[in-house]
Each structure stands twice: as structure tokens, then as C-alpha cells.
C-alpha positions as CSV (number, residue, x, y, z in Angstrom):
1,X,-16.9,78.1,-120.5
2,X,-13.8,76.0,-119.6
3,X,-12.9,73.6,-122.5
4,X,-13.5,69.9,-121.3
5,X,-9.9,69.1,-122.6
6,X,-8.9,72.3,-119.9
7,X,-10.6,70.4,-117.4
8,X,-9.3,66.9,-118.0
9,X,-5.9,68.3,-117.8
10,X,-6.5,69.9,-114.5
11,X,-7.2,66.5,-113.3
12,X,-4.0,65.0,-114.5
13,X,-2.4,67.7,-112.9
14,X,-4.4,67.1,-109.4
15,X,-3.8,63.4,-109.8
16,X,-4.3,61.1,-106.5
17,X,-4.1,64.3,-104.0
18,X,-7.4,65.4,-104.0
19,X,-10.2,63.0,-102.8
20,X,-12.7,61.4,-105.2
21,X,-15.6,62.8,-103.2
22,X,-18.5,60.5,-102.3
23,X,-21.7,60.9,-104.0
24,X,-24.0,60.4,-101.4
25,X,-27.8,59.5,-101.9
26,X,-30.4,61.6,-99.3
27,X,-34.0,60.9,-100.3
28,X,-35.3,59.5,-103.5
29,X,-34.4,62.8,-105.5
30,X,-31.6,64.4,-103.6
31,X,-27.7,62.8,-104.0
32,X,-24.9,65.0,-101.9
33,X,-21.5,65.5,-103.7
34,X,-19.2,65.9,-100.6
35,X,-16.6,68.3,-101.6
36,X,-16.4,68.8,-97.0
37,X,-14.6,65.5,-96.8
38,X,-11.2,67.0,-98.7
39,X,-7.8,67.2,-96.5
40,X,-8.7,70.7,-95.9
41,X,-12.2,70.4,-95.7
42,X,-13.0,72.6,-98.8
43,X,-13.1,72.2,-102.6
44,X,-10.9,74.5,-102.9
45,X,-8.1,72.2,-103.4
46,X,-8.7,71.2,-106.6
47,X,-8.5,74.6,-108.0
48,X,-5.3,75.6,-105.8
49,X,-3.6,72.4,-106.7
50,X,-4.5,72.7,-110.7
51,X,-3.1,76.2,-110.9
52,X,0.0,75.7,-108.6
53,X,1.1,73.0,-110.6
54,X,0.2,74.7,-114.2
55,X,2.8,77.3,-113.2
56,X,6.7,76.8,-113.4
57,X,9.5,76.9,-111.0
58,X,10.2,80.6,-112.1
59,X,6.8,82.2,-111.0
60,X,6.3,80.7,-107.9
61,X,10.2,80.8,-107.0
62,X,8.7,84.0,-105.0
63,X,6.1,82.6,-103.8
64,X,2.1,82.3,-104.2
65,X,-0.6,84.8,-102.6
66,X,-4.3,84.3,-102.9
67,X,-7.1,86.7,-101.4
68,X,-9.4,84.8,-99.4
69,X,-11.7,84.3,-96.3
70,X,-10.9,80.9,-95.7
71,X,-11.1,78.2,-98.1
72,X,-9.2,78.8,-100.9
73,X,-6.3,79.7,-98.6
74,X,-6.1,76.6,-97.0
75,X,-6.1,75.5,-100.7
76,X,-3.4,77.5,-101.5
77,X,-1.2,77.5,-98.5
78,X,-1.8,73.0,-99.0
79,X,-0.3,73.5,-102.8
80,X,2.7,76.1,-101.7
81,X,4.0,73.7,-98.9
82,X,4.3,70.9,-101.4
83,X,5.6,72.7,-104.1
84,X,8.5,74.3,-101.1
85,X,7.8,78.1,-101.4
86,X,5.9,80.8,-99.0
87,X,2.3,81.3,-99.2
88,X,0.5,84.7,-98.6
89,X,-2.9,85.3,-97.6
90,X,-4.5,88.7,-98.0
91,X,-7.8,87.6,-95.8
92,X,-11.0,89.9,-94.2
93,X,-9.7,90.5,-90.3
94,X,-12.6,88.9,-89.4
95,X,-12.7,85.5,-91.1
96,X,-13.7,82.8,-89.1
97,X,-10.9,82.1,-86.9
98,X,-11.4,78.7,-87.7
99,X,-10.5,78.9,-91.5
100,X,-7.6,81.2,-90.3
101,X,-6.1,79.0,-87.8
102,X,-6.0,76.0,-90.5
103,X,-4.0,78.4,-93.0
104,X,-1.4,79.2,-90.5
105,X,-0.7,75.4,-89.6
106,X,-0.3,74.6,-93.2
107,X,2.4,77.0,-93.2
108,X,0.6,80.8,-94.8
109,X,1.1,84.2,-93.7
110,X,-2.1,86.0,-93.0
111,X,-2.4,90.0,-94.6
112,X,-5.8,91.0,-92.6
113,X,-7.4,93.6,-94.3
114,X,-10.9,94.7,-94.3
115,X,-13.9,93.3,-95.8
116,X,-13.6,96.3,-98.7
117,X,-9.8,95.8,-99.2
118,X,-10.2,91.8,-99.1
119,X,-12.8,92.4,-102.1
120,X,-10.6,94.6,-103.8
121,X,-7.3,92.4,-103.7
122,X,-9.7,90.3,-105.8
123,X,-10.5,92.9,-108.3
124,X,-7.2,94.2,-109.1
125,X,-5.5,90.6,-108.3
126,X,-2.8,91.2,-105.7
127,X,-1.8,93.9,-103.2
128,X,1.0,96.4,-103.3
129,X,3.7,95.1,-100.7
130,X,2.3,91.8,-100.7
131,X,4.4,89.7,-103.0
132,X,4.6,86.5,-105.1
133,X,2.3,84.9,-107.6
134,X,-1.5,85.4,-107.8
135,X,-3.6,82.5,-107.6
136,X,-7.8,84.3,-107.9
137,X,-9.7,82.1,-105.9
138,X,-12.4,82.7,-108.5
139,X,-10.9,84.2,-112.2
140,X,-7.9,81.9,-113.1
141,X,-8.8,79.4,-115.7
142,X,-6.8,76.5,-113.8
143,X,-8.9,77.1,-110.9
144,X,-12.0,76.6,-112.6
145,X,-10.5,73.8,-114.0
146,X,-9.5,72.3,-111.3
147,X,-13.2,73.2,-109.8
148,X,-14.6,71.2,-113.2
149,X,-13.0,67.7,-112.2
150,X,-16.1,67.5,-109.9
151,X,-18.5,67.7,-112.6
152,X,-16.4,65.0,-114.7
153,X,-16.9,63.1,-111.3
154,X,-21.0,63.6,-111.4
155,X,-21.5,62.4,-114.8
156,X,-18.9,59.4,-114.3
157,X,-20.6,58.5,-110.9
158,X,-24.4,59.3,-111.5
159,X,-26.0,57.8,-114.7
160,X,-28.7,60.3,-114.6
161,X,-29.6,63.7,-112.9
162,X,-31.7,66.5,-113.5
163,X,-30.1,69.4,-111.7
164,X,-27.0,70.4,-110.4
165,X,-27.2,73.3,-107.3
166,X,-23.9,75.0,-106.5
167,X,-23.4,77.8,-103.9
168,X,-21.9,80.5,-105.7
169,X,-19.7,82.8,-104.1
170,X,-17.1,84.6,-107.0
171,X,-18.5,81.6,-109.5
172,X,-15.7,79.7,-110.3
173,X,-16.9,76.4,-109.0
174,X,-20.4,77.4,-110.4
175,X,-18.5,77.6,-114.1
176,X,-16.0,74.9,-113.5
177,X,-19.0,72.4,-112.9
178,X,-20.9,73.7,-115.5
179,X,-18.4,73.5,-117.8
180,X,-17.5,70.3,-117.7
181,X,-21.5,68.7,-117.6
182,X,-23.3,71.1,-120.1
183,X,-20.2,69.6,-122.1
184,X,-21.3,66.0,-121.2
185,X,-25.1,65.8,-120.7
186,X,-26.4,69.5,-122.0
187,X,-29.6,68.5,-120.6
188,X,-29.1,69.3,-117.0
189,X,-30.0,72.4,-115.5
190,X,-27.2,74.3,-113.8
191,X,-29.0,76.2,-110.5
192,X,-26.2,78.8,-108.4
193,X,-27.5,79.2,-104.5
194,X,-26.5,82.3,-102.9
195,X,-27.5,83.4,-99.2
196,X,-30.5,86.0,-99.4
197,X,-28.3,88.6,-97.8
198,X,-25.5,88.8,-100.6
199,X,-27.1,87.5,-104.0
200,X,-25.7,89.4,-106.8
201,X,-26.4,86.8,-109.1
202,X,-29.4,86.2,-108.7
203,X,-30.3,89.7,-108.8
204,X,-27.7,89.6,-112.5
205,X,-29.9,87.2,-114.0
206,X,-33.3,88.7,-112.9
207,X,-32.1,91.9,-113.8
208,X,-30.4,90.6,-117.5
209,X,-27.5,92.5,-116.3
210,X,-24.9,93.3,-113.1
211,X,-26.7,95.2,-110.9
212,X,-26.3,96.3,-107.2
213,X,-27.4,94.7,-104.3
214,X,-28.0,95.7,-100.7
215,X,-25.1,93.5,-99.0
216,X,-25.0,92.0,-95.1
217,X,-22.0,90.0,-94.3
218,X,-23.6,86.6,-92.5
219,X,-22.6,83.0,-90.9
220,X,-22.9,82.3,-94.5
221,X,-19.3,83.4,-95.6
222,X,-18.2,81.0,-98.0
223,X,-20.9,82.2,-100.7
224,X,-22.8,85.2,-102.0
225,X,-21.2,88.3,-102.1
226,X,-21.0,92.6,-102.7
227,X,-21.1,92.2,-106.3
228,X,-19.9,89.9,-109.2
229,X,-16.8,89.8,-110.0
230,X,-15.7,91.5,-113.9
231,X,-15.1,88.5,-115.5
232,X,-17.6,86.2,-114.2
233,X,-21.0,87.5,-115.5
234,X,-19.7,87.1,-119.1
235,X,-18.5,83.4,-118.3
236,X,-21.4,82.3,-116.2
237,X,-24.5,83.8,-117.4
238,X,-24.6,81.3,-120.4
239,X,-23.9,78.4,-118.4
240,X,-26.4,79.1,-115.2
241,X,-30.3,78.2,-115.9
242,X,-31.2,79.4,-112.6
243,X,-29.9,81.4,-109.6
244,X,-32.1,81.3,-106.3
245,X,-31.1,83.5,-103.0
246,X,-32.0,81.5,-99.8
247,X,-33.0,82.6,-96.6
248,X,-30.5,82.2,-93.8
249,X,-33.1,80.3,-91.7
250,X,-33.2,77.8,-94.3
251,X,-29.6,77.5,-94.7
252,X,-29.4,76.8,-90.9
253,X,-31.9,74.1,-91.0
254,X,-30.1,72.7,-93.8
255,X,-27.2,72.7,-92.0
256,X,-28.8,70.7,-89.2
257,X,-30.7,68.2,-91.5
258,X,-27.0,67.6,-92.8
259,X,-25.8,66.7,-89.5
260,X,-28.4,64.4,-87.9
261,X,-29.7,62.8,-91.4
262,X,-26.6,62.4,-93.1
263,X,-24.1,62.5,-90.3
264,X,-22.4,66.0,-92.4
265,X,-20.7,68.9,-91.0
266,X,-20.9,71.7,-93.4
267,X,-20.5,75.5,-92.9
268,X,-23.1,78.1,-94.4
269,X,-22.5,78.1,-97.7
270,X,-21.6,74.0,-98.0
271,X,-25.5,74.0,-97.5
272,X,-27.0,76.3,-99.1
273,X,-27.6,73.9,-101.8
274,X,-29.3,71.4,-99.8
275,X,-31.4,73.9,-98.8
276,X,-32.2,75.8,-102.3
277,X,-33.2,71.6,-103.5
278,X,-35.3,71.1,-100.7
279,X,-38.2,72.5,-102.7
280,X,-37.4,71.1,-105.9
281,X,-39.1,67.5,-106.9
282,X,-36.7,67.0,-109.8
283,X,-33.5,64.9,-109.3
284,X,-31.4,67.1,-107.4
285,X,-26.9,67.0,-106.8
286,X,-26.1,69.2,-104.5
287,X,-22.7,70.6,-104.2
288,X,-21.5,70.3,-100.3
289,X,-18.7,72.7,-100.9
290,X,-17.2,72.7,-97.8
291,X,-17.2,71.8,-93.8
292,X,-15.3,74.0,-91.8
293,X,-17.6,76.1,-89.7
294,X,-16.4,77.5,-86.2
295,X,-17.2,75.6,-83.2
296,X,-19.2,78.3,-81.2
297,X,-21.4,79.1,-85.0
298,X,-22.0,75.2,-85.5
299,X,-23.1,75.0,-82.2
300,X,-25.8,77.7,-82.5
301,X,-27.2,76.2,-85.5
302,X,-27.2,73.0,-83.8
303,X,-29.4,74.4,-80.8
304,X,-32.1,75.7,-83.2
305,X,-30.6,78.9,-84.2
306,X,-29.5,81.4,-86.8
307,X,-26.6,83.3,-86.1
């Protein structure tokens, strides 16, 4: 768990440069927390931002490098322009080129790798050659942090709620959340969404333990993933009532029910926990982590598919 003082200073640090999301009401049990309507489309900003500015002028004076398929990049590449130093991006070569062509604008170097040595940058925190200071999109304690200031935002914003559903991809915004409302109202259920095709959490907390999992890279690339990550299941398993691993049909109808009900571009993973609440009657927040989807895969959901 991330102490709630932790959290409240992340949001000091973030200040006035990350949106105060909307909290948007769907139905009469379902309220979307629209984390897609950032500057770079992703939540991701908070926790790039809060860990950035935790660190001094000496560790970044080489530089910052993240490992990341899209999000958190733009995140970090945001934070490294503003603080004036480089910003490296050890990324899977085939991230969605949208996600990719953001990072570049905003000023980061792309390291494509594959999908095995993307994961493992993330395991062992960096890559040999590629240089500067770590920022895990997942691990680092001002990351979650910085994810938490949403959950300070759902209790300040919502007088009461049931559930919270996150998509969990490494489960830092899962425990940042969590964090910060089991700390406030220890009531609410905590419920991590992960695409059926990459669910090791939901296989973790079925199983009691880590466990491995038959993974299939999909549209869904923001969440889910080949296993959990070492530090995660000891900070998360406490904190997470419930983990559920949706069906990638669902996901794209969710997707499309975003777009003509509540006028809501999100990628895959942004609504998966639409999607997981959909058959829930309690009242429901869903986390709408992000919005930037590729053109050609939004427009196949849009015409009825699943890519």
C-alpha cells in the first residue's frame, strides 16, 4: 500500500499540470472517471510527472528512460521536456504507431525491442547501452503515487460508491487507487479488469499465488499482460477484492458503447472496465485509463468488429 500522506504529496508535486478528470455519470449505477481526457491522453501523467519531479537535478542531469508500449512514455517524454533533459524509450517494435508517433513529438528517442526484451527492461529496470534514470511505469513508489491522486479525486468528487474497476496492466494504477480509497472509505471493493487473453492476475488471485498463464498479445495493449511483475503481487493482493478477465468481444462493444453513449474515445484497455461493470448492479467507477487507440483499430471496432 502507498501511504495516503505519499499520495497527497504526489499531488503537490503534480500541481495544476495534470487535469482534474471529469467524473462522468452513465446509467443509474455506472460513473466514468476520464483519465482519456489528459494532455497526452493517458493517466500516465500523473505518475511520470510525480516521479520526475521527486528526483533531483543530479539524477536526471543524464536523462530519464522508461520501458513502455505507449502510455507511460508519452508520460515520461511530457515530464523530461519540461524538466530540459533527454527522454529514452525502450518500447515493443510493434506498439501502436499511434502511441509511438506521440512520444517522438514530445521530444523521446524510441529503443524498439521485442515484446520479450520490452518485458524484460521492466524486470531488471533499464537496459545495458540505454542510459539515464529509470522511471518503471509500474514499480516506483512516485508512480503509484502519482496514479493514487485519482482515487483522492473519487472520494472528493463522489459521496458514495460501491466499487471501483481498474484495468490492470503492471498494477500500479490498480495500487495507487486503491491505496489512497481503502485509506479513505475501506468499504469499497477494489475490482482489477484484465483482457481474457493476458490475465495473470486474475489467474494470481484464483490460484492464491503467481502462476503462469497462456499469453496472446491483442488490440487490448494497454492492460493484461505475460506475468506479474515481482513486486506487484505482494503490494496488490491485499488491496484487490476481485480481478475478472474479459472477453475481447466485450471490450470492443464497450468501446463502442463509450463512443456513441458517452461521446468517449478510449483504446482497449481504457474500456475494459466499462465492460467488466456492465454486469455488475452495484454502484460502479470505472477507470477510463486512456484514449489513444490507432485510427485503422478504432475504426474496426467502430464497424462491429474485434480486431
Amino acid at each position: 500500500m502507498i501511504s495516503l500522506d505519499e499520495i497527497r504529496r504526489a499531488r503537490e508535486r503534480i500541481g495544476d499540470d495534470v487535469l482534474r478528470t471529469p467524473l462522468v455519470r452513465l446509467d443509474d449505477h455506472i460513473w466514468l472517471k476520464l483519465e482519456n481526457l489528459q494532455p497526452i491522453g493517458s493517466f500516465k501523467l500523473r505518475g511520470a510527472l510525480s516521479a520526475v519531479r521527486a528526483a533531483s537535478r543530479d539524477e536526471i542531469a543524464g536523462g530519464v528512460v522508461t520501458a513502455s508500449a505507449g502510455n507511460m512514455a508519452q508520460g515520461v517524454a511530457w515530464a523530461a521536456r519540461e524538466a530540459g533533459v533527454p527522454a529514452r524509450v525502450i518500447a515493443p517494435a510493434d506498439a501502436p504507431r499511434a502511441k509511438l508517433d506521440a512520444v517522438e513529438r514530445l521530444g523521446g528517442e524510441i529503443v524498439p525491442v521485442s515484446h520479450e526484451e520490452w518485458w524484460q527492461a521492466m524486470v531488471d529496470r533499464g537496459r545495458p547501452g540505454v542510459d539515464g534514470l529509470f522511471v518503471h511505469p509500474v514499480e516506483d513508489e512516485a508512480v503509484m503515487a502519482g496514479s493514487g491522486t485519482i482515487g483522492l479525486e473519487l472520494v472528493e468528487d463522489l459521496d458514495a460508491f460501491d466499487t471501483v474497476l481498474v484495468p490492470w496492466g503492471g498494477g500500479g494504477l490498480t495500487t495507487g487507487i486503491a491505496s489512497a480509497v481503502k485509506a479513505l472509505r475501506p468499504g469499497v471493493r477494489v475490482v482489477a479488469c484484465e483482457p481474457e487473453t493476458a490475465a495473470p492476475m486474475t489467474a494470481a488471485l484464483r490460484a492464491g499465488v503467481p502462476t503462469e498463464i497462456d499469453f496472446r498479445p491483442s488490440f487490448v495493449d494497454g492492460a493484461g499482460g505475460r506475468a506479474l511483475l515481482p513486486t506487484m503481487w505482494d503490494r496488490a493482493h491485499e488491496l484487490v477484492d476481485e480481478a475478472v478477465a474479459v472477453p475481447l468481444d466485450e471490450v470492443a462493444d464497450a468501446m463502442r458503447l463509450l463512443a456513441s453513449r458517452a461521446h468517449v474515445v478510449a483504446e482497449g484497455a481504457g474500456a475494459l472496465a466499462l465492460a467488466a461493470a456492465r454486469s455488475r448492479d452495484d454502484r460502479c467507477v470505472c477507470i477510463v485509463s486512456g484514449g489513444n487507440v490507432d485510427a485503422a483499430v478504432l475504426a474496426r471496432v467502430l464497424a462491429g468488429e474485434t480486431p
